[in-house]
N, C-alpha and C positions, 0 to 999 in steps of 0.2 A: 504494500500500500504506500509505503515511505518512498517507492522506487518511482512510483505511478506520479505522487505530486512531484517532484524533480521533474522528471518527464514536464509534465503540464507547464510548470516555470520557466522552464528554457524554450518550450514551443511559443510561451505567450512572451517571452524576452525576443523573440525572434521575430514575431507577427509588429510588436512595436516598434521595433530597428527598420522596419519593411516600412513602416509610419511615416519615420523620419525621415526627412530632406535631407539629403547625404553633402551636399555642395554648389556651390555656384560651377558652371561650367570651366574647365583650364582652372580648376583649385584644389591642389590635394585636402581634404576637409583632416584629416591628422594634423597637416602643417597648421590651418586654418584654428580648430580646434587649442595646437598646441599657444598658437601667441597669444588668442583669447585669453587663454588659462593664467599664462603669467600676465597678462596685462590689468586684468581684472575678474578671473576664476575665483570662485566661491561659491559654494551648493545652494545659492540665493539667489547667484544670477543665471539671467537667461538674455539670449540673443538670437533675434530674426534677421535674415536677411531674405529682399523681396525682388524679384527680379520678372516686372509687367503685370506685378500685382499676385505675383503667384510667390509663396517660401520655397527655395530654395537652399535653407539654411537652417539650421536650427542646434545654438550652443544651450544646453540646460535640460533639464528633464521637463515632461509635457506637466506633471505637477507644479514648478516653479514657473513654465511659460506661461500657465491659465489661471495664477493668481490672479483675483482682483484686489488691488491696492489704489491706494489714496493717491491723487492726480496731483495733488499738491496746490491745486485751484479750488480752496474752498472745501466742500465736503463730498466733490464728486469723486469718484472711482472709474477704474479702468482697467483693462487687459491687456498685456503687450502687443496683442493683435488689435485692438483698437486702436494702441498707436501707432503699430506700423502704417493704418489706414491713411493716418494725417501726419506723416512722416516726410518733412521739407523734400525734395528735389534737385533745390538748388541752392546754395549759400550755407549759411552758417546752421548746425543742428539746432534742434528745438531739446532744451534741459529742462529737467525741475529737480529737486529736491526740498525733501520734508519729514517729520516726524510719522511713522507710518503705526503707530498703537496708543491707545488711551493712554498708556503708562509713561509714552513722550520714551522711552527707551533703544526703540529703533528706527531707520532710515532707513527710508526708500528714495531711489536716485532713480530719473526716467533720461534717456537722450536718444535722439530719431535726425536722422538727416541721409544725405547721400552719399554713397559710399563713393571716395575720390576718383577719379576718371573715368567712373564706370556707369552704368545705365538703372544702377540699383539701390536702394535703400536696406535702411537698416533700422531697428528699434531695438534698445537695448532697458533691462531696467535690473537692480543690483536692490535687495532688502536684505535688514540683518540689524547687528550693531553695533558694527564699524563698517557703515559705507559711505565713500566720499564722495560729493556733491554732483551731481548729473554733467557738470561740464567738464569735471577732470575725467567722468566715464566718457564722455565721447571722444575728449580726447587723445587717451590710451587706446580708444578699440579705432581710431585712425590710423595710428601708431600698427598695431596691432594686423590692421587691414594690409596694409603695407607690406608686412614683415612676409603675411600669406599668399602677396602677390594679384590681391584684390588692386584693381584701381590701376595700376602699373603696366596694362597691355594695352 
């Protein structure tokens, strides 16, 4: 019986990996993955990347993507797929950060913009309690983007 659920875990570990958006095209998603991770890795963040309105991308578990957290505007809420939705195009990213729990003890960092010379967007948002302010996150996963060879063809 102990054999049968193992079995089941790794069939349903499998069916979600099938899930997941593997990569932008011409991007090893390991390399991708790895500069995320040091740039701003942590089991709190997650990262979309959209390429024609479709994810192509996806750093984080689908738990930590479909949080809804605090927008930082007030008392509304959101999903990081909400903000992929209104995720700049052009110019500077869009940031927030703010206290994300009644206790005032944790942060939530949002930042959305375009990924550097490329055709795609990105939303990113990082909760916990040591996360740093939504512009220093987009700035790192630019950093980041770069290092993966996003933007650079």
């Amino acid at each position: 019986m102990r054999r049968l659920g193992v079995i089941a875990a790794v069939a349903m570990a499998g069916v979600l990996a099938a899930c997941t958006p593997k990569a932008p095209a011409g991007v090893d998603k390991n390399i991708l993955d790895e500069a995320i991770s040091q740039a701003i890795g942590d089991p709190g963040t997650c990262v979309l990347i959209a390429q024609k309105g479709e994810v192509v991308y996806q750093y984080g578990t689908h738990m930590v993507c479909g949080r809804v957290l605090p927008t930082c505007e007030g008392t509304a809420t959101r999903t990081l797929a909400d903000l992929l939705k209104d995720a700049p195009t052009a110019g500077d990213p869009k940031t927030a950060s703010c206290r994300s729990n009644p206790e005032r003890t944790r942060i939530v960092a949002w930042a959305a913009g375009p990924v550097a010379g490329g055709d795609m967007v990105y939303a990113a948002v990082m909760e916990g309690d040591l996360v740093p302010p939504g512009l220093v996150v987009a700035d790192k996963l630019q950093t980041a983007f770069q290092r993966a060879g996003l933007g650079s063809k």
